[in-house]
Structure formats: C-alpha cells, structure tokens
C-alpha positions in Angstrom: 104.0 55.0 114.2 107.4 55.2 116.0 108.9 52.9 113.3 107.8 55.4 110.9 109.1 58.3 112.7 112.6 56.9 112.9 112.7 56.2 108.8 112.1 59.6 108.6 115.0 60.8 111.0 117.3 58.7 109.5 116.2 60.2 105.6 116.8 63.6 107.6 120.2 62.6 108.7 121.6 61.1 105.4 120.5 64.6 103.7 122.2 66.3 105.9 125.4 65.1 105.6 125.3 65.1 101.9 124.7 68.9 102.2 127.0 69.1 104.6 129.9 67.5 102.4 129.3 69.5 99.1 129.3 72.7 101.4 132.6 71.6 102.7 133.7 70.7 98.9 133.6 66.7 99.3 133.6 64.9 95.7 130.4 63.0 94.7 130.2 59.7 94.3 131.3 58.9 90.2 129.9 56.0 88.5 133.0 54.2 86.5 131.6 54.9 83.2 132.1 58.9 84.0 135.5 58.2 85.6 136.5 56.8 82.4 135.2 59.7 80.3 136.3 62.1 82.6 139.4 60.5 82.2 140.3 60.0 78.5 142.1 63.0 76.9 140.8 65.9 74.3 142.1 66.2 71.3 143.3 69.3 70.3 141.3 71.7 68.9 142.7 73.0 65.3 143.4 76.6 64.9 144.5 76.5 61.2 143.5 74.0 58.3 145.6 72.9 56.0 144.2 70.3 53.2 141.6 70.7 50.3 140.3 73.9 49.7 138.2 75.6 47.2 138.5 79.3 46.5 137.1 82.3 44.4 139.3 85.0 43.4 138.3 87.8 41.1 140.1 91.3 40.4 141.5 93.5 38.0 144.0 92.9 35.3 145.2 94.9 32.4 147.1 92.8 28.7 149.4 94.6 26.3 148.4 92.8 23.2 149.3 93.3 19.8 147.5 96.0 17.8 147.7 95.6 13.8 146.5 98.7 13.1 148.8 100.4 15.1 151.5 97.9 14.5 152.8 98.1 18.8 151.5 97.0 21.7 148.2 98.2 22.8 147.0 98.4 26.8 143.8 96.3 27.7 141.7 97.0 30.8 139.5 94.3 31.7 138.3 91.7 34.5 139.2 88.0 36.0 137.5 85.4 38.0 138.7 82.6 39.0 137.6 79.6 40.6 140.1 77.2 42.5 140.5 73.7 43.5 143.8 72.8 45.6 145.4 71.0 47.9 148.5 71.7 50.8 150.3 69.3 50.4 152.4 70.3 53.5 152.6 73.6 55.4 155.1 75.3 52.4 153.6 73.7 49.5 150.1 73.3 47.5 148.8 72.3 44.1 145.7 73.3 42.1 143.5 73.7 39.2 142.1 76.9 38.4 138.9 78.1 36.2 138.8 81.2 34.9 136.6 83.5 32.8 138.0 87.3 32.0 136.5 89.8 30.0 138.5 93.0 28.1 137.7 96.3 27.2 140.3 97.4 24.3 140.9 100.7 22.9 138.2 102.0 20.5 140.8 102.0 17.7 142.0 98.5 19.1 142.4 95.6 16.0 143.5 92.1 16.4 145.9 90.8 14.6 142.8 89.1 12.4 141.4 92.5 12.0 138.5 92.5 14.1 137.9 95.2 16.4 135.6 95.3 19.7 135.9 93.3 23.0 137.0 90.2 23.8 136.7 87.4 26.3 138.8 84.4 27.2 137.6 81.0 29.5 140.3 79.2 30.2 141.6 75.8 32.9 144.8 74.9 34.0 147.3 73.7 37.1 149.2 75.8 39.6 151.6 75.3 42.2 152.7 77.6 45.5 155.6 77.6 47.5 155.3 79.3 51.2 158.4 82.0 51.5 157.6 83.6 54.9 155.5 83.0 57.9 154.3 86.1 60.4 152.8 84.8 63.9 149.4 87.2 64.8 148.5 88.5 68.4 147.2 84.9 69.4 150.6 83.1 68.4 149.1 81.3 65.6 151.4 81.9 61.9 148.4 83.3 60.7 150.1 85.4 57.5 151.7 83.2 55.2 153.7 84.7 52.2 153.2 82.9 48.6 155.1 82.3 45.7 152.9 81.2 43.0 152.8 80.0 39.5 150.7 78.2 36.6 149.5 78.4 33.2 146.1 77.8 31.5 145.1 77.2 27.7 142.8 80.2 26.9 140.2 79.8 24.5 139.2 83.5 23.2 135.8 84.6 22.4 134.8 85.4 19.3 136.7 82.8 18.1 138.0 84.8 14.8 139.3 87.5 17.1 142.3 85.7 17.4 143.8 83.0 15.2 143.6 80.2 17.9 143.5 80.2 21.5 146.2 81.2 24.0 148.5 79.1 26.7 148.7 81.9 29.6 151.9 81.5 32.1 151.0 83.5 34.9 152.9 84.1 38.4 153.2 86.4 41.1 153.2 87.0 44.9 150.7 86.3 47.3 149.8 87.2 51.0 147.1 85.2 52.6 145.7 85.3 56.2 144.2 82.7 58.2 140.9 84.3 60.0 139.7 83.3 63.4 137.1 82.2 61.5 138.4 78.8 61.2 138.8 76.8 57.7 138.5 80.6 56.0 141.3 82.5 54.8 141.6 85.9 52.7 144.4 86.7 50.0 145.4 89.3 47.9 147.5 88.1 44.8 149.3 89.8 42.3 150.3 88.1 38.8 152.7 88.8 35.7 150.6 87.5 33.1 152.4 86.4 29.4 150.5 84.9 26.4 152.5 82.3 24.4 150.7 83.4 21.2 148.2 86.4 20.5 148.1 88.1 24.4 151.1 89.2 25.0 151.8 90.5 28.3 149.5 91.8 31.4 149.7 91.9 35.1 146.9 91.1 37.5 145.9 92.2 40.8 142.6 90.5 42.8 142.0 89.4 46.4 140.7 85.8 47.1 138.9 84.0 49.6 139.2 80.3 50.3 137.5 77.8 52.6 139.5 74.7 53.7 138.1 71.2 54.5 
C-alpha cells in the first residue's frame, strides 16, 4: 500500500514539472528524425511559371479582301479563335503553334474573286514566336505585366473551297500585354494583330484577349 502510494507521488511530480517547463517555455524533447526534418530547408514557393502552356484566345477581326465586283478592296467583319500550344523558352522568349478557326461576314454585294458571293470561313495551323519588350513589377513585387512582341503565319484553308482559288498563308503580328494572376499557372492577355494574306485575303487587323494556363 505505501509502495503504491509513492508510485503515484512520483507520477504526480514528473507531471508537474513537465507542466511547469512548457509554462515557462522549455523545448520538448525531439526525436532525431523530427530534428532532421525540422531541419532541412523549403524550397521556394513559385510565384510565376514559366514553361509549357496551353491557351485559348478568341476576338474580333475585320479583312480587306478583294472584291471583283467592285474591283477595290472590300471590309470584312468577322470572328477568330484560336487555340495555342507554346513554350518560354526563357523569361523574354517563347515559341508556339497555333489553331485557328475564323468565320466572316462580307458585304451583301461582296464577290470573290471566283465570283461567289456569301460568307466564308478559314481553319488554318501554323508557328509563332514572341519576344518580351517591357516588364511592370505589381503591388506584391512580382513582374507580373509583361509586354509582347509577337509574330507568325498559318496556311489558311478557306471554306467553300471554290470561294477562293486556293488556300491562304496568313502573316500575322502585333502587340501583346499579358498579366500573371495571383492565381498561379494562369495568366490573361489582350493581343492585337496586323493580319496580311499572301494570296486572296488581303489585309485585316485583329483584336482578342486570351487566357493561358502554364505547366
């Protein structure tokens, strides 16, 4: 019975100093295995991605093609999307392929050079490169706007396929300003293009904002 009772005062006494060291901020004991993960650096945490990306851009763009009726140039309202693939190669430079599908609204008195008169749509593929001009650091300190020069040029196959003698090679290039979100891997960018046909049409400027999601 006493032996008993003095197990118990001693279990008392160790709790009480262990209570009585965290309330005067003594460490616990660490095993070594979390002194070695305690220990081992963090890696830091990436603000903004740079890498593979795939995007989806899709806007507004109007073509001065030429009008046989008329015998001049003839403005074209229509719509783009495009669909991109590309990589950063480094902070100021990127390559890509691009997809893109457009459809055009001509004038009701609108005739191609083969005569036919109506609508028109073009699907077309090709590579593009951008070069990074300027760099504008947001509230955080992070370059988070990033000014664009870009450039390209898809063959354009037209649909109906008698609306124009063959397809097209489209040059395109332009400005762009993209932002970096604090949504990381997204980004947002507004794009505006000169557009020039090599064949049937002509010229055109474009104007559409883009989203992209990096890997």
């Amino acid at each position: 019975m006493l032996g008993s009772t003095r197990k118990s005062a001693a279990l008392l006494a160790t709790a009480a100093l262990m209570l009585a060291g965290s309330a005067f901020g003594a460490e616990p004991v660490r095993a070594p295995e979390q002194e070695r993960l305690a220990d081992r650096p963090t890696a830091p945490l990436r603000v903004l991605h740079r890498g593979f990306y795939v995007g989806l851009q899709s806007g507004a763009l109007l073509l001065l093609g030429p009008d046989s009726a008329n015998r001049s140039p003839r403005t074209s309202v229509g719509r783009s999307m495009e669909l991109l693939f590309g990589w950063d190669l480094s902070d100021s430079f990127g390559v890509g392929l691009l997809l893109l599908g457009a459809t055009i609204d001509t004038p009701a008195d609108f005739r191609s050079p083969t005569g036919m008169r109506g609508d028109f749509m073009g699907l077309g593929a090709g590579p593009f490169a951008r070069v990074a001009l300027a760099r504008m650091e947001a509230s955080d300190g992070e370059a988070r706007f990033l000014l664009w020069a870009r450039g390209g040029a898809a063959f354009t196959a037209i649909q109906p396929g008698a609306f124009y003698e063959a397809g097209d090679l489209l040059l395109f290039g332009g400005p762009a300003l993209e932002y970096f979100t604090r949504l990381r891997h997204f980004s947002l960018a507004l794009e505006a293009d000169l557009l020039m046909g090599t064949a049937d049409l002509g010229l055109g400027l474009k104007l559409a904002p883009s989203v992209r999601y990096t890997f």
